[in-house]
Kinemage of the C-alpha trace (Angstrom):
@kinemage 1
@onewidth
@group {chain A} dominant
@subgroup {mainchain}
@vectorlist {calphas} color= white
{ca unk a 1} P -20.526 -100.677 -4.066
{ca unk a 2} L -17.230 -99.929 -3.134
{ca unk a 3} L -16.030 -101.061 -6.179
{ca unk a 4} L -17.721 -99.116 -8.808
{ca unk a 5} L -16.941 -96.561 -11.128
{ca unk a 6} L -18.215 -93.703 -9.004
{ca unk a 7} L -16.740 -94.795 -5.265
{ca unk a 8} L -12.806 -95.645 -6.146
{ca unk a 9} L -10.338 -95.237 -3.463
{ca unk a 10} L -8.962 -92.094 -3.021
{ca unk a 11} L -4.952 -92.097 -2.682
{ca unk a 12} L -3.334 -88.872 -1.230
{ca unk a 13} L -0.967 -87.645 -3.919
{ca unk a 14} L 1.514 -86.284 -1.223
{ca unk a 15} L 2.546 -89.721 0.093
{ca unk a 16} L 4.503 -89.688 -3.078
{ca unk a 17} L 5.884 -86.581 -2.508
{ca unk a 18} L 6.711 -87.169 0.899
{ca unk a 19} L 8.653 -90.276 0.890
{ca unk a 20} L 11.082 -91.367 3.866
{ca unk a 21} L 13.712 -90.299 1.478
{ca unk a 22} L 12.561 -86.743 1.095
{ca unk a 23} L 11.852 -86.341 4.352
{ca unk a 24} L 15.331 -87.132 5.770
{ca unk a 25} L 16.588 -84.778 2.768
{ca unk a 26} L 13.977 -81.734 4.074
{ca unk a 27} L 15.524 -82.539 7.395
{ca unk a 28} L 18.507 -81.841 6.545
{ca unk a 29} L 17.484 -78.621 4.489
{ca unk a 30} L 15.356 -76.580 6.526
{ca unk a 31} L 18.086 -75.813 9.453
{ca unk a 32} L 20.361 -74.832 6.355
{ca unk a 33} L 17.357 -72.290 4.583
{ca unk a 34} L 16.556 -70.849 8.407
{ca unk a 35} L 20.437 -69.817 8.015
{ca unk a 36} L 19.908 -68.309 4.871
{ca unk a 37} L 16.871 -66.380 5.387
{ca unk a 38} L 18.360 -64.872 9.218
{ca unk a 39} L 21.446 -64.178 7.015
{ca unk a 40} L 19.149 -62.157 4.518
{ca unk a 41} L 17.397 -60.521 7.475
{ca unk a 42} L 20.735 -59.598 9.113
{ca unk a 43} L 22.256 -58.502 5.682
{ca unk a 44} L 19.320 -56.417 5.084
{ca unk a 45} L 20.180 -54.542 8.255
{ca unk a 46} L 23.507 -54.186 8.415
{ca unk a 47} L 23.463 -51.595 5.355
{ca unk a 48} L 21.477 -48.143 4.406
{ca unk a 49} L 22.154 -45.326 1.634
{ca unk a 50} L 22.384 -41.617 2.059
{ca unk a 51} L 20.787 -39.363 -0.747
{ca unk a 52} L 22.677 -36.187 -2.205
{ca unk a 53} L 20.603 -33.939 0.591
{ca unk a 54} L 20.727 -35.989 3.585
{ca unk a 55} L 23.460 -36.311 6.213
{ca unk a 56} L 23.603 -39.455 8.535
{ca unk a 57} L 24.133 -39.362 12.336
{ca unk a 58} L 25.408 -42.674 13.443
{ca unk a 59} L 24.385 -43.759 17.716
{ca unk a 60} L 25.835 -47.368 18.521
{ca unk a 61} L 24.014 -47.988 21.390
{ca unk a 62} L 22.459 -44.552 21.919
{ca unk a 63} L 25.986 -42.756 21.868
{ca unk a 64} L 26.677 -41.069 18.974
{ca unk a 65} L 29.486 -42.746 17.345
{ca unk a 66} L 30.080 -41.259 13.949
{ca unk a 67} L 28.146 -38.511 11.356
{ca unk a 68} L 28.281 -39.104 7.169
{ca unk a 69} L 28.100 -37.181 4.931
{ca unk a 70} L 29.233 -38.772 1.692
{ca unk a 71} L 25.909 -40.001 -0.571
{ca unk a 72} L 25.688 -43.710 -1.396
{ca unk a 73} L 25.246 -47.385 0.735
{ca unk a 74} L 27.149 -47.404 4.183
{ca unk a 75} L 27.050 -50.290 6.696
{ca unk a 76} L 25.650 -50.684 10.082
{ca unk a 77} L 26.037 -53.240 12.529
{ca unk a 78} L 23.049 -54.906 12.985
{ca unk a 79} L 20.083 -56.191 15.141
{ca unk a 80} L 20.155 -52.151 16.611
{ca unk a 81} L 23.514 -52.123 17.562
{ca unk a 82} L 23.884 -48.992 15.623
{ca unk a 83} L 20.995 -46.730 14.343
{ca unk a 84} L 20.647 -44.460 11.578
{ca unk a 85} L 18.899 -41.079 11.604
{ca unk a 86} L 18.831 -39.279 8.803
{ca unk a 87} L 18.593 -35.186 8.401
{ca unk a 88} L 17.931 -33.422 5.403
{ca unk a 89} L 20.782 -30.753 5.715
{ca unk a 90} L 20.800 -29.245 2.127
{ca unk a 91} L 17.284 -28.420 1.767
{ca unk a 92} L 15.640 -24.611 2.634
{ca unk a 93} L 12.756 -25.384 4.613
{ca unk a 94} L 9.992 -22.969 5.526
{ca unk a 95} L 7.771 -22.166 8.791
{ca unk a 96} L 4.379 -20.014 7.498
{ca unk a 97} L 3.122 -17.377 10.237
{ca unk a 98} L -0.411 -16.521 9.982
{ca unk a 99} L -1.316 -18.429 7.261
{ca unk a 100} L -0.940 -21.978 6.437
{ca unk a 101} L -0.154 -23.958 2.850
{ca unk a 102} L -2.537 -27.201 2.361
{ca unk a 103} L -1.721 -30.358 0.551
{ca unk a 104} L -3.699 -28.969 -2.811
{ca unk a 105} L -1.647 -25.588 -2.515
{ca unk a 106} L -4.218 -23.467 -1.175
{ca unk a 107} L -3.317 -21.180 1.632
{ca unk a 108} L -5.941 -20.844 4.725
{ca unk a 109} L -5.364 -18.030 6.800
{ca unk a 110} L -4.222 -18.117 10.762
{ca unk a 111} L -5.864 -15.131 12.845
{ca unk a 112} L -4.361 -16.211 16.352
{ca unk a 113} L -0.621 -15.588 14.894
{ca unk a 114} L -1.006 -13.044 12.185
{ca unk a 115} L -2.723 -10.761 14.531
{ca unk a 116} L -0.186 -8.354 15.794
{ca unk a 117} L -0.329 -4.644 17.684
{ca unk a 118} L 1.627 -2.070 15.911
{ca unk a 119} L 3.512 0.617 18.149
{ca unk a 120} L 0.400 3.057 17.522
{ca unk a 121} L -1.999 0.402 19.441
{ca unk a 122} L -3.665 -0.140 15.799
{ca unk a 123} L -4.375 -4.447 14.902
{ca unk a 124} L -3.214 -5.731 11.931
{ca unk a 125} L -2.617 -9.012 10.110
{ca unk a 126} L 0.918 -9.785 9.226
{ca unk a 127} L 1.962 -13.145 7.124
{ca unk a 128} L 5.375 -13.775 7.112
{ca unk a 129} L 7.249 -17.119 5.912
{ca unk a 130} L 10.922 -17.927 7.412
{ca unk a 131} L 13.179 -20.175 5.115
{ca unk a 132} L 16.196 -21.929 7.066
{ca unk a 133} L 18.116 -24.753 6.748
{ca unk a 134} L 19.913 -27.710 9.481
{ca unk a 135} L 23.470 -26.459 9.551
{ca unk a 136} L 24.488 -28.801 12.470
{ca unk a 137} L 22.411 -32.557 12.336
{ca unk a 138} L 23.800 -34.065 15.834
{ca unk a 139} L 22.468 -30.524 16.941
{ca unk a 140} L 19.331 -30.575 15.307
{ca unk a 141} L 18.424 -33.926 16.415
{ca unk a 142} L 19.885 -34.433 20.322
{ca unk a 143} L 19.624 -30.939 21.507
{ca unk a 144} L 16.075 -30.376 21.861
{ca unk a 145} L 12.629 -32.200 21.238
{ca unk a 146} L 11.335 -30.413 18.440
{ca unk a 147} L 13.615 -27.990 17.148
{ca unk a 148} L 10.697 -26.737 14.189
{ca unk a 149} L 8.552 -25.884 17.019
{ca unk a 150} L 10.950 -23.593 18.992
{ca unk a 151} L 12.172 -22.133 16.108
{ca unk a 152} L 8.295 -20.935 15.141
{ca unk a 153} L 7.741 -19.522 18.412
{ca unk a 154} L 11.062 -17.623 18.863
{ca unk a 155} L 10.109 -16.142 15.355
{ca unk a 156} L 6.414 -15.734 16.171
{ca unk a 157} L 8.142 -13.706 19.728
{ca unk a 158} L 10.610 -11.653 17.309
{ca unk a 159} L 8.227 -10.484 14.610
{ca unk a 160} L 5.618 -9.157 17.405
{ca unk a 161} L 8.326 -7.669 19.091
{ca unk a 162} L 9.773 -5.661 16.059
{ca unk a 163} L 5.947 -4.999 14.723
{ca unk a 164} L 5.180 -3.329 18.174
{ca unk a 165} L 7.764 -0.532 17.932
{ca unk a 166} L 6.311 0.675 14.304
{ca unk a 167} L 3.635 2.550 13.143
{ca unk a 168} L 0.825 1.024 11.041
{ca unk a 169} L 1.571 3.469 8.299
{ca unk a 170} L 5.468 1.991 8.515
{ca unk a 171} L 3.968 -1.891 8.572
{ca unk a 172} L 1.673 -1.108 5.253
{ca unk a 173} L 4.053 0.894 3.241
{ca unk a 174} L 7.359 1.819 3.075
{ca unk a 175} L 9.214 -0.095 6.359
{ca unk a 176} L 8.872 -3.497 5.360
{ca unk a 177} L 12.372 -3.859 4.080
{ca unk a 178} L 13.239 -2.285 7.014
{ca unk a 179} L 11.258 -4.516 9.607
{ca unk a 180} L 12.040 -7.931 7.452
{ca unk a 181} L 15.666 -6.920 8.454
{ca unk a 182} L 15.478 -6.277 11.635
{ca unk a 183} L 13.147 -9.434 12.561
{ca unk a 184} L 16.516 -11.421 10.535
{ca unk a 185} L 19.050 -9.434 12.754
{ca unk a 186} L 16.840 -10.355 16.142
{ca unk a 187} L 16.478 -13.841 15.069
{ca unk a 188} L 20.279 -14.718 14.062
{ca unk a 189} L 20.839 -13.259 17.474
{ca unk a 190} L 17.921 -16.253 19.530
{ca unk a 191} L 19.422 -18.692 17.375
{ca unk a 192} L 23.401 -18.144 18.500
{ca unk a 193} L 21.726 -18.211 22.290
{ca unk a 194} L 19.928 -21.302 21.556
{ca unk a 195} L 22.449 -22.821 19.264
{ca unk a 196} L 20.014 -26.059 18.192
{ca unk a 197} L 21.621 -27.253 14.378
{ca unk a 198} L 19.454 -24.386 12.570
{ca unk a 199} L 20.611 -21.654 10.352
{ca unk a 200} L 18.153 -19.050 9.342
{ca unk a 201} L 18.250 -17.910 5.569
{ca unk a 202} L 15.380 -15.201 5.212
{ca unk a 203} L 12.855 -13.546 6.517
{ca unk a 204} L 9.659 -12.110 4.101
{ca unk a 205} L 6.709 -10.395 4.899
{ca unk a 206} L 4.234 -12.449 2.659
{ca unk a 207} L 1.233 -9.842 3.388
{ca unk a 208} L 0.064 -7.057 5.692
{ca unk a 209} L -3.621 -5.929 6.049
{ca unk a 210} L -6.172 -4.243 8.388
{ca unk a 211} L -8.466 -6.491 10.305
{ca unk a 212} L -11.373 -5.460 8.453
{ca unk a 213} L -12.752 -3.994 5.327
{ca unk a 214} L -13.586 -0.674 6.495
{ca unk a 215} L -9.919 -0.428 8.099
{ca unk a 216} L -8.679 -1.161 5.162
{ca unk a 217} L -10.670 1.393 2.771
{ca unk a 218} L -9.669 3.664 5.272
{ca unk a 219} L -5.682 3.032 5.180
{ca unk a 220} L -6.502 2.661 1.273
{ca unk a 221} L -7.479 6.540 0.961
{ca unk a 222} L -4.523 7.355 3.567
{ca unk a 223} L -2.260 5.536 0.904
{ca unk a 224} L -3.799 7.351 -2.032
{ca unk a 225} L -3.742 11.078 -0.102
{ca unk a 226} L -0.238 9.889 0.576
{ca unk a 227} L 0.421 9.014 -3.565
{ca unk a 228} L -1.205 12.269 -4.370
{ca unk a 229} L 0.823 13.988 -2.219
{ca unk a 230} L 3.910 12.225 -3.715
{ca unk a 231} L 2.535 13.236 -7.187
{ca unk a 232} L 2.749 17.114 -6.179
{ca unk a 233} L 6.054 17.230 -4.726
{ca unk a 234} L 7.538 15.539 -7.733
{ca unk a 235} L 5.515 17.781 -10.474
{ca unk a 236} L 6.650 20.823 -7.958
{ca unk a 237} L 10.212 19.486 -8.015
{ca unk a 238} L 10.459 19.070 -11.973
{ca unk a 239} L 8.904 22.838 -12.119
{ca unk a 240} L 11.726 24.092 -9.972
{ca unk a 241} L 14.307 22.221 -11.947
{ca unk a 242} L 13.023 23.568 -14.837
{ca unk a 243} L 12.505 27.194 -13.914
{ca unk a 244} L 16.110 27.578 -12.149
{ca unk a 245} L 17.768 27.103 -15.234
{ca unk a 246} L 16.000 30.163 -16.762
{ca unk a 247} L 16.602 32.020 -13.089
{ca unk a 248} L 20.137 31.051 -13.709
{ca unk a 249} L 20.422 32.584 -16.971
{ca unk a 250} L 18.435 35.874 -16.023
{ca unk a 251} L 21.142 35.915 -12.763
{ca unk a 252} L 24.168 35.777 -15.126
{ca unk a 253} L 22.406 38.243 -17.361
{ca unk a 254} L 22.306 40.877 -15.147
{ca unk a 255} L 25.358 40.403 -13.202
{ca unk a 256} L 27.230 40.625 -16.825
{ca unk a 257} L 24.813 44.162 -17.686
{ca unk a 258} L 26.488 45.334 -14.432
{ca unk a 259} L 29.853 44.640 -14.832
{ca unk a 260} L 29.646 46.217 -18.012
{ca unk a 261} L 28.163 49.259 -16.174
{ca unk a 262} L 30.380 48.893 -13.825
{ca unk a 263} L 33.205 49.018 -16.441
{ca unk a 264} L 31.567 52.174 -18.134
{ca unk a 265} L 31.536 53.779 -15.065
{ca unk a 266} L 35.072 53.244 -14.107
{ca unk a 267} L 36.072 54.673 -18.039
{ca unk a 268} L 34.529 57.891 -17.771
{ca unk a 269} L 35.276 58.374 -14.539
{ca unk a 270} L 38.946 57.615 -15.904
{ca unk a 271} L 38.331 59.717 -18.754
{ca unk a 272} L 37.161 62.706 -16.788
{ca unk a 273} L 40.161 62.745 -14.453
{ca unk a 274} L 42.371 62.724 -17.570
{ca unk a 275} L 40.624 65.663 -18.666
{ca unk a 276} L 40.692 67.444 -15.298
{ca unk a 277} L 44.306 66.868 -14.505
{ca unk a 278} L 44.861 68.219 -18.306
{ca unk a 279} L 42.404 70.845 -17.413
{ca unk a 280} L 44.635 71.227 -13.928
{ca unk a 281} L 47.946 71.268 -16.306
{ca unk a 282} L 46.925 73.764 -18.033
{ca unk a 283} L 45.704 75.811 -15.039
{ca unk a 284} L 49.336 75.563 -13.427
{ca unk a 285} L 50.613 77.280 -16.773
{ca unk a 286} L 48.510 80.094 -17.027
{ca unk a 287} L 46.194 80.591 -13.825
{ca unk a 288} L 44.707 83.862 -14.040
{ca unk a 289} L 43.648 83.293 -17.889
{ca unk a 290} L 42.347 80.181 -16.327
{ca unk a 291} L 40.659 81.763 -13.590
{ca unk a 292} L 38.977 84.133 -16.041
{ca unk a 293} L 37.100 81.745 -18.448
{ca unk a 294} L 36.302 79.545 -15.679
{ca unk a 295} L 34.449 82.560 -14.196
{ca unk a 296} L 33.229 83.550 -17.767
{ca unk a 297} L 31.943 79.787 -18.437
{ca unk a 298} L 30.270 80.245 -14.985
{ca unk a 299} L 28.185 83.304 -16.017
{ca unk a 300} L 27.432 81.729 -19.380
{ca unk a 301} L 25.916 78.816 -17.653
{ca unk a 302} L 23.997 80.668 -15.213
{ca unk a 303} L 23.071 83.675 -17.118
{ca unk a 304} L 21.721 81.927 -20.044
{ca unk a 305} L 19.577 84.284 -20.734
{ca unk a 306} L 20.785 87.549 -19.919
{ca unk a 307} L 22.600 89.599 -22.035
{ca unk a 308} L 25.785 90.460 -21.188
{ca unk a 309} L 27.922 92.881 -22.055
{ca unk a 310} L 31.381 92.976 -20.645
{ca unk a 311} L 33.504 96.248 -19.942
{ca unk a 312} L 37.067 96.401 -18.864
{ca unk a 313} L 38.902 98.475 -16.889
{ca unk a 314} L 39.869 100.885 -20.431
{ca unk a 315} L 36.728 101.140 -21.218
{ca unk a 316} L 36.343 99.232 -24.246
{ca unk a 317} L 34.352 96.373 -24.835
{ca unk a 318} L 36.311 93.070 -24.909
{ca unk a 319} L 34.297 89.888 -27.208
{ca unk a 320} L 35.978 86.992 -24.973
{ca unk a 321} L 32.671 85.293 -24.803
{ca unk a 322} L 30.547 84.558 -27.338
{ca unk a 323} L 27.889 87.286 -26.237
{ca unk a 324} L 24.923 87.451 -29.224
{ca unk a 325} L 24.097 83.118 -27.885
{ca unk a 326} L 24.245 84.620 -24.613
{ca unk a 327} L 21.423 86.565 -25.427
């Protein structure tokens, strides 16, 4: 049975392969492809590439040796003689406080740090984001463990201290420039104690709130009494501009009627001592004729009327007044 059709030998098709000959040949081989492929694996670490953002820092043997900067490949020495570590130095990176971004870009609010006392004892909720950047890499990474974390709590310690000595009106309205810059000043100043590789670019106030809805109608109608208000003193201030124009003009309308009374005044008055001192000039020349129609004008005056009939000292009657208007 052996030798039918259906029960041939079977012959294994890899003693052909594997001849004496070709196995004195792999021999020889392998040892030379185990050099190639450790060659490959050393290669492969012996080299490493910087992108346009990053900076490298260079330890050989855990001292660091060296820090590039220049984008491209750079080699290493290998099996962990030297290590790379990488820091993104020209990037702006961002810590959120009291609210945090998710993967899908959604934003999910944090009540234990956006819950702040103002200087009034009142609660609010305060976002702010902080955008900074690694100015020093050997910094950043050696000198201290987590250099984002420090960083959020000296600002988290900063903002709170800076929100505590406002108002709430000031931390809803019209001191938030003036708080963002005063959380940057406090911060620059922590970060030159510290002095850890970061650089701090900005400070925003992304939102600021009551604690509840009711607080916030509340401060809502406090905002619009304060708009109103606002409203009035500006109409009130465009009345007054308009009005002391036409004031003005009244002013300089009567202080020009006066000097031109003023002036009248001063020309009769002028006029009338002309005529007295030609009055008096006369008088010098003849002062008993003078004397006598003064008294005669006198009478006139304050014997309007009387009738008057004047007698001299001869008797007869002298017509130096005009006596029939006298009458």
């Amino acid at each position: 049975m052996a030798d039918g059709p259906l029960y041939q030998t079977f012959e294994n098709p890899f003693k052909k392969i594997f001849t004496p000959e070709t196995k004195k040949k792999l021999k020889k081989f392998i040892p030379i492809a185990l050099i190639i492929i450790i060659a490959i694996i050393v290669l492969s670490t012996c080299w490493y590439t910087v992108a346009e953002n990053e900076n490298a820092v260079i330890t050989t043997f855990g001292k660091i040796t060296s820090v590039v900067e220049d984008a491209g490949i750079h080699f290493r020495a290998p099996f962990g003689i030297q290590k790379v570590h990488k820091v993104e130095v020209k990037v702006i990176k961002k810590v959120e406080i009291g609210f945090k971004t998710l993967e899908n870009g959604q934003t999910v609010s944090v009540d234990n740090e956006s819950k702040m006392i103002t200087g009034d004892f009142n609660i609010v909720n305060v976002d702010f984001f902080v955008e900074y950047r690694i100015s020093n890499p050997v910094k950043y990474l050696f000198a201290s463990a987590a250099p984002e974390d420090i960083l959020k709590n000296l600002v988290q310690s900063q903002i709170r201290t800076v929100v505590g000595s406002y108002q709430v009106d000031d931390v809803f309205t019209t001191k938030k420039s003036t708080i963002q810059g005063e959380i940057r000043d406090a911060i620059y100043n922590e970060l030159d104690k510290y002095d850890f590789g970061i650089t701090l670019e900005s400070v925003k106030i992304q939102d600021a709130e009551a604690p509840n809805q009711e607080v916030s109608q509340a401060f809502k109608a406090v905002e619009t009494a304060k708009q109103g208000k606002e409203t009035a003193i500006n109409e009130a201030e465009a009345y007054k501009k308009s009005e002391i124009p036409k004031a003005e003009a009244e002013a300089d309308k009567l202080r020009q009627n006066a000097l031109y009374r003023k002036q009248n005044r001063i020309n009769e008055a002028k006029e009338r001592v002309a005529m007295f001192e030609a009055m008096y000039s006369e008088y010098e020349l003849n002062p008993e004729i003078t004397k006598q129609r003064m008294y005669y004008e006198m009478l006139e005056e304050v014997l309007k009327d009387v009738k008057l009939i004047i007698i001299t000292d001869e008797g007869s009657v002298q017509s130096l007044l005009p006596l029939d208007k006298l009458a």
